[in-house]
C-alpha positions as a printed Julia matrix, in Angstrom:
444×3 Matrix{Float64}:
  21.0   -11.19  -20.28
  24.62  -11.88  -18.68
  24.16  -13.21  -14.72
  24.62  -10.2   -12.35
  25.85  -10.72   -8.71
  23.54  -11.25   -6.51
  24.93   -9.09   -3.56
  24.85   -6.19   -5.31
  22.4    -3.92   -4.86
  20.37   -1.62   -7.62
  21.29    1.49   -7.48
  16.98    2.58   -8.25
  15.2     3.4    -4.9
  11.49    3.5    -4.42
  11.42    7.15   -5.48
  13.41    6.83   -8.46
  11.04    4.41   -9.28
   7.98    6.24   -8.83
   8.96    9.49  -10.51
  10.81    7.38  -13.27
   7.67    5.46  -14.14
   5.21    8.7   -13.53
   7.2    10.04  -16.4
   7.19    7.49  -18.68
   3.71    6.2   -17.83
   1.66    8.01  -20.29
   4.0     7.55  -23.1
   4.01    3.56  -22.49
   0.32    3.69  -22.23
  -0.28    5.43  -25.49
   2.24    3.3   -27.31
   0.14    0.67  -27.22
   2.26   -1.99  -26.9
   1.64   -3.26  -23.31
  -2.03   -4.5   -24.18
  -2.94   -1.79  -20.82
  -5.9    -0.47  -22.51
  -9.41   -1.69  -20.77
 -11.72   -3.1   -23.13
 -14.68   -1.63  -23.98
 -16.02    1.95  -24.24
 -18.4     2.35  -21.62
 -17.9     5.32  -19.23
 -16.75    4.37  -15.34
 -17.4     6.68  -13.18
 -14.75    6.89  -10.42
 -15.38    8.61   -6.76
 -11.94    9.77   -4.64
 -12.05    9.22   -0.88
  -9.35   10.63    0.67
  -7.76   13.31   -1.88
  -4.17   13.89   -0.18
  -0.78   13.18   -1.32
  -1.44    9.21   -1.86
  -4.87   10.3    -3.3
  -4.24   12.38   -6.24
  -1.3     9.5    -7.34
  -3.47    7.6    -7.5
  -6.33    9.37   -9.03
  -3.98   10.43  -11.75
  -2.78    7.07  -12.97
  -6.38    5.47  -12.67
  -7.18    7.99  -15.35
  -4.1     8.02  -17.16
  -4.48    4.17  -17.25
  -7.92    3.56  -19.5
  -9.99    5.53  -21.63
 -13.5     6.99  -21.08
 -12.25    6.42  -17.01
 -13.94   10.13  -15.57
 -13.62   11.53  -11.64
 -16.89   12.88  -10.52
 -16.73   12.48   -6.79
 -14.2    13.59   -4.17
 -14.22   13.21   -0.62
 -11.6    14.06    2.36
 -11.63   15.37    6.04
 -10.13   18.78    4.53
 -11.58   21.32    1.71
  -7.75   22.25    1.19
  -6.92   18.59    0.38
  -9.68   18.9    -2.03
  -8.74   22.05   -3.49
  -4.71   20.82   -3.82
  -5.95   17.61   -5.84
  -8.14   19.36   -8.54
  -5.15   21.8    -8.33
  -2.96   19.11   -9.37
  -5.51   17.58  -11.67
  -6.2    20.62  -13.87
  -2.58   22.36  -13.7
  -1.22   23.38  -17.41
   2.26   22.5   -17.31
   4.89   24.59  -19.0
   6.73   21.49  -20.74
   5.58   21.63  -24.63
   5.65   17.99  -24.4
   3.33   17.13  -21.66
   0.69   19.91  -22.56
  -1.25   16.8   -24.55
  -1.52   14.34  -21.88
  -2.23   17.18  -19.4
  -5.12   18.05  -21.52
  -6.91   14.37  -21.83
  -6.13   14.41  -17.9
  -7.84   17.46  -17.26
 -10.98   16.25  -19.85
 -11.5    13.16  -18.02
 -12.0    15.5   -14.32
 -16.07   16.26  -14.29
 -16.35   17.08  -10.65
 -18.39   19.88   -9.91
 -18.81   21.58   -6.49
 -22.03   19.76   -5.24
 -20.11   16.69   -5.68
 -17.18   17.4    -3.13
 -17.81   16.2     0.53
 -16.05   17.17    3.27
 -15.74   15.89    6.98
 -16.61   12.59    9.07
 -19.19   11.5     6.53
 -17.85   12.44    3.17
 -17.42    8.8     2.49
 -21.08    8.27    2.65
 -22.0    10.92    0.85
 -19.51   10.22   -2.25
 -20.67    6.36   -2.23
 -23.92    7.45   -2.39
 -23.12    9.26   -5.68
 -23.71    7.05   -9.43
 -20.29    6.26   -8.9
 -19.46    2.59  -10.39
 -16.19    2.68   -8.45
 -14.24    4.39   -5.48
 -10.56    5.21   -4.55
  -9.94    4.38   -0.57
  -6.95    6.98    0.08
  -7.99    7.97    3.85
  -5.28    6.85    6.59
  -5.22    3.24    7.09
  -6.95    3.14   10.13
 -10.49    3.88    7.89
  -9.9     1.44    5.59
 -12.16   -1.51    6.83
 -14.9     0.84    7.72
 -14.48    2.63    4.59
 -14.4    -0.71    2.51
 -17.44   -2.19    4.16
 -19.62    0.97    3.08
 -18.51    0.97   -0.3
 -19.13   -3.26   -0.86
 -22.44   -2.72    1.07
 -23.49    0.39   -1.93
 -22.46   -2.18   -4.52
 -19.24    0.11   -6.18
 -15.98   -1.44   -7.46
 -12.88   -0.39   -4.67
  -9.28    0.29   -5.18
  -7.73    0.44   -2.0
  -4.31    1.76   -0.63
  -2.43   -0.41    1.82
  -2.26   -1.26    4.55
  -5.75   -2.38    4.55
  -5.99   -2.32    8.57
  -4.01   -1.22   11.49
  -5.19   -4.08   13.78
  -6.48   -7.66   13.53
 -10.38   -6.6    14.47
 -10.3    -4.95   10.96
  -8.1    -7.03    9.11
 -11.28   -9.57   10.04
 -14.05   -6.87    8.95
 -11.69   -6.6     5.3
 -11.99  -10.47    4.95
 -15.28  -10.21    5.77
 -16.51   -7.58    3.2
 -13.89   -9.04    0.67
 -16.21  -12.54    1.07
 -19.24  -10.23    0.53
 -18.11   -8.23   -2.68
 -17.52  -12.01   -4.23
 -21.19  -12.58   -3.68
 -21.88   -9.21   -5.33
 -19.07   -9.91   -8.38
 -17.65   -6.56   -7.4
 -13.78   -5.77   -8.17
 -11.26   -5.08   -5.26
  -7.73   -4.23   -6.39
  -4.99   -3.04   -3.78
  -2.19   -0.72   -3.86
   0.56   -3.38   -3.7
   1.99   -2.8    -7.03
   5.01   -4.56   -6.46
   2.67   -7.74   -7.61
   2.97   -6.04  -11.29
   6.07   -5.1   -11.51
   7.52   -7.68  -14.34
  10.52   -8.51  -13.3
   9.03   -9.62   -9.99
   6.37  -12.02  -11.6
   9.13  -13.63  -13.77
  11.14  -14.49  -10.9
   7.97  -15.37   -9.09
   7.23  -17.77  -12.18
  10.64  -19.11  -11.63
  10.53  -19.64   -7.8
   6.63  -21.34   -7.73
   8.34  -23.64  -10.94
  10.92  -24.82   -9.06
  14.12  -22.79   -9.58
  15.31  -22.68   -5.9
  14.17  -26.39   -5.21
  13.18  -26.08   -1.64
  13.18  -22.85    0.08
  14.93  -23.22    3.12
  14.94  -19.23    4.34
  15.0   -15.88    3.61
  15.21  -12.27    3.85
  14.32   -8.48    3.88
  15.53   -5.45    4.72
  14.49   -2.05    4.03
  16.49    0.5     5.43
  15.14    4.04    4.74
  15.2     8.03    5.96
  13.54    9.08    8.96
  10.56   11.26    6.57
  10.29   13.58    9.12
   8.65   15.78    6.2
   5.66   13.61    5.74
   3.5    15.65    6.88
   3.36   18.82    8.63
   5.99   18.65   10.8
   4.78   21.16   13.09
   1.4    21.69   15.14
  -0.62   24.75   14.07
  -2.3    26.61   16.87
  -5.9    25.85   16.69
  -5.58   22.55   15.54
  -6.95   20.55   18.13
  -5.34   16.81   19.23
  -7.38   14.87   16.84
  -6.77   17.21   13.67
  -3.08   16.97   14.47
  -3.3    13.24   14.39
  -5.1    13.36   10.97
  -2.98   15.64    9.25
   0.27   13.84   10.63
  -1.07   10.49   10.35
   2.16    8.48    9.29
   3.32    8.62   12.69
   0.22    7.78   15.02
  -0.05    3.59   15.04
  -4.05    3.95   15.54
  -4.15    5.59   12.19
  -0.78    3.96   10.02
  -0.07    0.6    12.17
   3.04    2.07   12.09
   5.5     1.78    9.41
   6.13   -1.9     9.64
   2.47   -1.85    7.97
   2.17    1.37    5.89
   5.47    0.59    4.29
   7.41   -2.06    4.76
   4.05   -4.29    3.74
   5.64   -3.98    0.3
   8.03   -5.97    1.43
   6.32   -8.51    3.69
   3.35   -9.17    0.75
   6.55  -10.19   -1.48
   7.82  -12.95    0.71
   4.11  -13.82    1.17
   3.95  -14.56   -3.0
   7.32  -15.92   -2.67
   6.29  -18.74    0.07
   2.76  -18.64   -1.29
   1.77  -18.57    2.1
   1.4   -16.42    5.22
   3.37  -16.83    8.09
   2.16  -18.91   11.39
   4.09  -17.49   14.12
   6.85  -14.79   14.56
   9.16  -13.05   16.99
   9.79   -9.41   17.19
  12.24   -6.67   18.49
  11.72   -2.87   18.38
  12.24    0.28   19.66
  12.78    4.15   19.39
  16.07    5.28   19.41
  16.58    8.29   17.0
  12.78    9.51   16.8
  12.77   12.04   20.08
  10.74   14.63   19.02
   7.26   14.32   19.55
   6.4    15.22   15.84
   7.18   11.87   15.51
   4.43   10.5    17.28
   4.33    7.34   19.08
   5.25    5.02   15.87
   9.05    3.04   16.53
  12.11    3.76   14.47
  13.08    0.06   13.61
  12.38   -3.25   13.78
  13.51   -6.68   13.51
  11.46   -9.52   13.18
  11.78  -13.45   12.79
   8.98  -14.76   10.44
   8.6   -18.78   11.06
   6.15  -19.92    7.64
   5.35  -23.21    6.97
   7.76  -26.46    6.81
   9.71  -24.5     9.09
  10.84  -21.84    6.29
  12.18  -18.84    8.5
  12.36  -14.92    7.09
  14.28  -11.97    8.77
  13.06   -8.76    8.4
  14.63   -6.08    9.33
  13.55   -2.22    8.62
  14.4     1.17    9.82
  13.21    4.6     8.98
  16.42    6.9    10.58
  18.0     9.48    9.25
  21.61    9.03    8.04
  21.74    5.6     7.68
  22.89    3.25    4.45
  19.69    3.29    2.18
  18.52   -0.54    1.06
  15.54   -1.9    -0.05
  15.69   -5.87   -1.4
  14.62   -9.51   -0.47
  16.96  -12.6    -0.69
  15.49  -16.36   -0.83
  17.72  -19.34   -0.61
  16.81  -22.92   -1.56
  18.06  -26.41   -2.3
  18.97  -25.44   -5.85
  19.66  -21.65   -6.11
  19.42  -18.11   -4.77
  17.21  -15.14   -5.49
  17.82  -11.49   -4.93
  15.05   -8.82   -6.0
  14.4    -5.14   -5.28
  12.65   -2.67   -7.53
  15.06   -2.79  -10.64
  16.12   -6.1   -10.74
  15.46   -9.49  -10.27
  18.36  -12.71  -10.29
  18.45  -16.33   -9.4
  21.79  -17.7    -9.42
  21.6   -21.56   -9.37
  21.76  -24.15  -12.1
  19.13  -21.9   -14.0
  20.34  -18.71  -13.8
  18.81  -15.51  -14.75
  18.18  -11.86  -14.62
  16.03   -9.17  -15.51
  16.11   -5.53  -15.06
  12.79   -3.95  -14.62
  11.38   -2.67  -18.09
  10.09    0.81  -17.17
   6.42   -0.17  -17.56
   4.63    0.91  -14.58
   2.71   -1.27  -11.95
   1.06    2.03  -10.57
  -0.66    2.28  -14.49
  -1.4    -1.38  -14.27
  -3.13   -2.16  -11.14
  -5.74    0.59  -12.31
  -5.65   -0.78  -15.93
  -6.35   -4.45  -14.91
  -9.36   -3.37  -12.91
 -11.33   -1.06  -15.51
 -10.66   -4.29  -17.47
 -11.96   -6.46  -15.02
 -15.09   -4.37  -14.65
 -15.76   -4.26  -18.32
 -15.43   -7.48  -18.96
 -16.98   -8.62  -16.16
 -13.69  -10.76  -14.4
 -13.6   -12.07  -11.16
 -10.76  -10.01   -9.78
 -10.56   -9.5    -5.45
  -7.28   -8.78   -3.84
  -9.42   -7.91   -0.34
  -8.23  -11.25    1.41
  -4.4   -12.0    -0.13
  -3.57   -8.03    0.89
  -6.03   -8.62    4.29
  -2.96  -11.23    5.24
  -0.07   -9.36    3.79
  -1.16   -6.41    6.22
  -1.7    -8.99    9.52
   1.85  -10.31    8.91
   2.83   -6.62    9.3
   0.5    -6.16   12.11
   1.65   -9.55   13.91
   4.96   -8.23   13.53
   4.77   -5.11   15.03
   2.5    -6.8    18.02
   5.02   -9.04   18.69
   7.49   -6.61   18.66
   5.56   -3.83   20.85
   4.93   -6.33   23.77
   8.16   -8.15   23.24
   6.02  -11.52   22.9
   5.94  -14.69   20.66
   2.76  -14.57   18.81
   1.1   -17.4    16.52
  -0.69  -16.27   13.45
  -3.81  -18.26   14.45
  -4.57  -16.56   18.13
  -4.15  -13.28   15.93
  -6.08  -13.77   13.36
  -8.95  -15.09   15.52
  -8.82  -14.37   19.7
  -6.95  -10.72   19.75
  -9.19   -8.07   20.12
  -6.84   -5.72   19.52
  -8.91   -2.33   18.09
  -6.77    0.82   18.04
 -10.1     2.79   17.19
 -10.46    5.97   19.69
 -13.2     6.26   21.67
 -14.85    9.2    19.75
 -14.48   10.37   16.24
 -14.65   14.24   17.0
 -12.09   16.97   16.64
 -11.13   17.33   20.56
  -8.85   16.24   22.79
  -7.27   13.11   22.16
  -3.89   12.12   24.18
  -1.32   10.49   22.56
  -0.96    6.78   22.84
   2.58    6.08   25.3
   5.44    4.52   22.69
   5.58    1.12   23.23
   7.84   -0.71   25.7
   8.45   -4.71   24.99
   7.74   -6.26   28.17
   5.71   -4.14   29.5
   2.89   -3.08   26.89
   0.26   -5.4    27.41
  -0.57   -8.23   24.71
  -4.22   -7.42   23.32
């Protein structure tokens, strides 16, 4: 394929992407020709905890991506959430060509009433179902707790990231990550850029030796403001903590912020590219366009200096304001060549040049695919601790950048005690955390 330049930016943003490769998922699958397919014919039985926006994704392609796959659990805070997924799930759509796949979707959803939970404990109640495996699609902040549970009552776990909002349960997800090895139990995570193709041929080529040395590095990911995340206004009778749930993106005890719930896309990637996490950082932040307090008490952008080993350094820098130039990419420079990758396209430029455009299978299909695999065929596959340390760079990040201080990836990992859980898990009052103000919010 002729060299591109580097500079120049794809013109596919994440949303293209996903809606691009929703479409064309179930016709790639069904071709046959990506070797997607789990092996084996033995029913798994999948439970859905947390069945919102993220939730019924999800749910969709992990059905979409095997066969005799079948949902027979669901759990979430809110019946409507519930009731909007199953929605979703069984709609007929008016598109002659779709009414096929929409009909072996809708077979493989065998959820009854008595087997949707809703409220505090749903969790509980859809782990202690015959599911084989569960979903984790509830805010970040429930991740850890929601993991442990589901290791502990022996199921299979595909979880969303982040995987934590703070270093006390990035430590629990390490922990029950160590503890579903014992059990040979399957954890995938939702960082799909890890199967995106042209991303693991470049990968191939960095970890063989086609930049030399990396010397440094960067990302940026400058999105909208997604004010619309959400509802963006408070309903009367909603008390504090319901607000908080259903506008969850932009409350750091439940997200970690977006530095975590999305730019860790972004972070994980120079974490395969470095093969490494990072061992100290410096961060800037702040809230400059995001006034209204539907936003919460999350920042608007930050920038952050990533030091890895042999003294490799990595700027991030990411925004979510309205208005601004959109770009989403990572650029690595070594002794040898360059690389530049975003979600179409991957190209080293360097005595081995290359490039790839991104072949329209979908990762979203495949993470779900490899799994059912993995569980049929009985494969050691855990993702708990590599995404565990994608989400603390994110975390460590946004730390440093909150209290304005240097931070070191071993004090952390291991001595902060920094737990953004609130005091009482209740519908009730429940005051909004102050933003954060470098020098001045205190180092946990």
């Amino acid at each position: 394929m002729k060299n591109q330049d580097r500079k120049k930016p794809s013109n596919l943003n994440r949303r293209d992407f996903i809606k691009t490769s929703a479409a064309l998922g179930a016709a790639v699958l069904a071709s046959g020709t990506n070797r997607m397919f789990a092996a084996g014919s033995d029913t798994i039985r999948i439970g859905l905890i947390g069945c919102g926006g993220r939730g019924t994704y999800d749910i969709i392609n992990c059905l979409n991506s095997a066969e005799n796959v079948e949902l027979v659990a669901m759990g979430d805070m809110f019946k409507e959430r519930i009731d909007a997924c199953l929605a979703s799930l069984m709609s007929v759509p008016k598109e002659p060509e779709k009414t096929e796949a929409a009909a072996k979707l809708r077979a493989k959803v065998k959820v009854t009433d008595e087997m949707c939970f809703v409220g505090w404990d749903a969790y509980k109640q859809v782990l202690a179902t015959n599911v084989d495996m569960v979903i984790l699609t509830e805010p970040p902040h429930f991740r850890p707790a929601h993991l442990k549970a589901a290791i502990e009552a022996g199921k299979h776990v595909f979880m969303e990231k982040p995987v934590a909002v703070d270093p006390v349960g990035v430590r629990s997800v390490i922990t029950s990550s160590e503890l579903a090895d014992e059990k040979n139990l399957t954890i995938v995570a939702g960082t799909q850029m890890r199967r995106i193709s042209h991303l693991v041929e470049c990968m191939r080529q960095i970890h063989d030796g086609a930049l030399g040395e990396i010397i440094s590095g960067q990302c940026v990911r400058i999105v909208d403001g997604l004010l619309g995340w959400g509802p963006p206004e408070r309903q009367p009778g909603w008390t504090d903590m319901e607000w908080h749930l259903r506008r969850w993106l932009f409350f750091t005890w439940l997200s970690g912020d977006f530095i975590a719930e999305q730019h860790i896309h972004n972070l994980d990637i120079i974490n395969w590219v470095l093969d490494a996490h990072p061992v100290r950082c410096i961060g800037l932040g702040g809230r400059q366009a995001r006034v209204e307090p539907q936003y919460g008490n999350v920042y608007d952008h930050f920038a952050v200096e990533y030091e890895y080993p042999n003294g490799v350094r990595i700027e991030y820098l990411g925004s979510q304001i309205d208005g601004c130039s959109y770009r989403n990419d990572q650029r690595i420079a070594g002794t040898k060549a360059a690389a530049y990758m975003d979600f179409g396209r991957a190209v080293i430029e360097g005595s081995n040049s290359f490039s790839y455009e991104w072949d329209q299978v979908n990762p979203c299909l495949r993470q779900h695919a490899d799994q059912i695999e993995a569980i049929r065929r009985n494969l050691p596959l855990n993702e708990g601790k590599r995404v565990a340390e994608s989400t603390l760079t994110s975390i460590m990040g946004r730390m440093s950048a909150y209290t304005g201080r240097a931070l070191s990836w071993d004090w952390v990992m291991n001595a902060s005690k920094l737990d953004l859980s609130p005091a009482k898990y209740q519908f009730g009052e429940l005051p909004i955390e102050d933003v954060a103000v470098p020098g001045k919010t205190k180092l946990i």
